[in-house]
Every structure is written in structure tokens, then in C-alpha cells.
N, C-alpha and C positions, 0 to 999 in steps of 0.2 A: 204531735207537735205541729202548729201552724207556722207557718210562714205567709207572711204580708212584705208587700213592697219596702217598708224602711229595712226589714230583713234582708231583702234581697242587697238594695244599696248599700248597706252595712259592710255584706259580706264581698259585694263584687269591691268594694276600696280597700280591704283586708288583705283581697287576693290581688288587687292591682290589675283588677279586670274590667276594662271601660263596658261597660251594658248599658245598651239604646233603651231610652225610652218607651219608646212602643213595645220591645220583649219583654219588658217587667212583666208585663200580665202572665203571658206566657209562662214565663218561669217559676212565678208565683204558683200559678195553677200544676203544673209539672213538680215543681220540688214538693208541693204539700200532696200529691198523690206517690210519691215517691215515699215520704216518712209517715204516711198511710200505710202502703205496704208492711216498708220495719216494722211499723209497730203489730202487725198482724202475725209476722213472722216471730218476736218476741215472745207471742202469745202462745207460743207451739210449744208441747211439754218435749225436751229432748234430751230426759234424765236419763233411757234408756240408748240412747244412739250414739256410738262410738266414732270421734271426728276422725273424715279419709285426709289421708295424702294423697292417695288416686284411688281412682276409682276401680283400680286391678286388685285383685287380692294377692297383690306378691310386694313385697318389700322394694324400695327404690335402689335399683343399682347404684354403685359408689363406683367416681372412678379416682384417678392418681389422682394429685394436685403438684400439678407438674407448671417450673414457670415458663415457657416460652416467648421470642416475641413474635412469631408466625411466620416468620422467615418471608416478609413482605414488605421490608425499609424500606428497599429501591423503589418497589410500585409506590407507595406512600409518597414519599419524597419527589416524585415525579411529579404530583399534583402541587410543590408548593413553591411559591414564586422566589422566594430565596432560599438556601439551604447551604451549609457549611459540612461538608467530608458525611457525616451522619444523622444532623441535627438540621431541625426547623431553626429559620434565622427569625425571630420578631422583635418590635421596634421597642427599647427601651421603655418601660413606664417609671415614673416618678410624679409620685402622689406630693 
């Protein structure tokens, strides 16, 4: 896959990411050795190779799923400029 500059501007307004003029090349030259790569890596036969979770040969521990809230309100709440008995105070919004 090639990537050229209209590519590039395309994608940087897509993502709402201002990119300077002068990095176009750059990145032009960078993304297109980048899906060089992929495509290299596509090309690997990997019929026989079983995907890791890690790289341990042992199963991932499980733990509870327990809810807590960290028993850290007070510190929290110290950092906010208004605050009511347990809660954040923020300014009304209406759209």
C-alpha cells in the first residue's frame, strides 16, 4: 500500500489532527515503510504457530472482580475547587 501526501491530509482531517506542511514528506516516507513492513509480515506462513497471551507457558491468573472505590474520596476531593459532603460540584451545562 502506498501512501502520498493527499493520503496523508485526508487522513490527518479525519482524525482532526492539524499536520504542518513541511512533515508531510516525512510522514509520507515513514507511513509507506511502515505498510512495507505489514505487508512483509502478512507474507509469513503462520498455519502452524499458536497465538500467545504471554509469553509464559502458564495460564493467566484470574482474580476476584470485586467493586471497590479505593477508599481515596477524601484525597480526591481535596484537589477539587468545589465539592459538596462527597461529590464534585460542576457548573450546570445546557445545550
Amino acid at each position: 500500500m502506498s501512501i502520498d501526501k493527499d493520503k496523508i491530509k485526508h487522513i490527518s482531517k479525519l482524525a482532526r489532527i492539524l499536520v504542518d506542511e513541511k512533515k508531510i514528506n516525512g510522514l509520507t516516507k515513514d507511513l509507506s515503510s511502515i505498510f512495507k513492513f505489514i505487508e512483509q509480515l502478512n507474507e509469513l506462513n503462520t498455519d502452524k504457530v499458536e497465538p500467545l497471551s504471554s509469553i509464559l507457558n502458564k495460564p493467566l491468573r484470574s482474580r476476584k472482580d470485586e467493586i471497590n472505590d479505593g477508599k481515596i474520596r477524601d484525597q480526591i476531593l481535596k484537589n477539587s475547587p468545589q465539592k459538596n459532603d462527597k461529590f464534585f460540584v460542576v457548573p450546570k451545562v445546557i445545550e
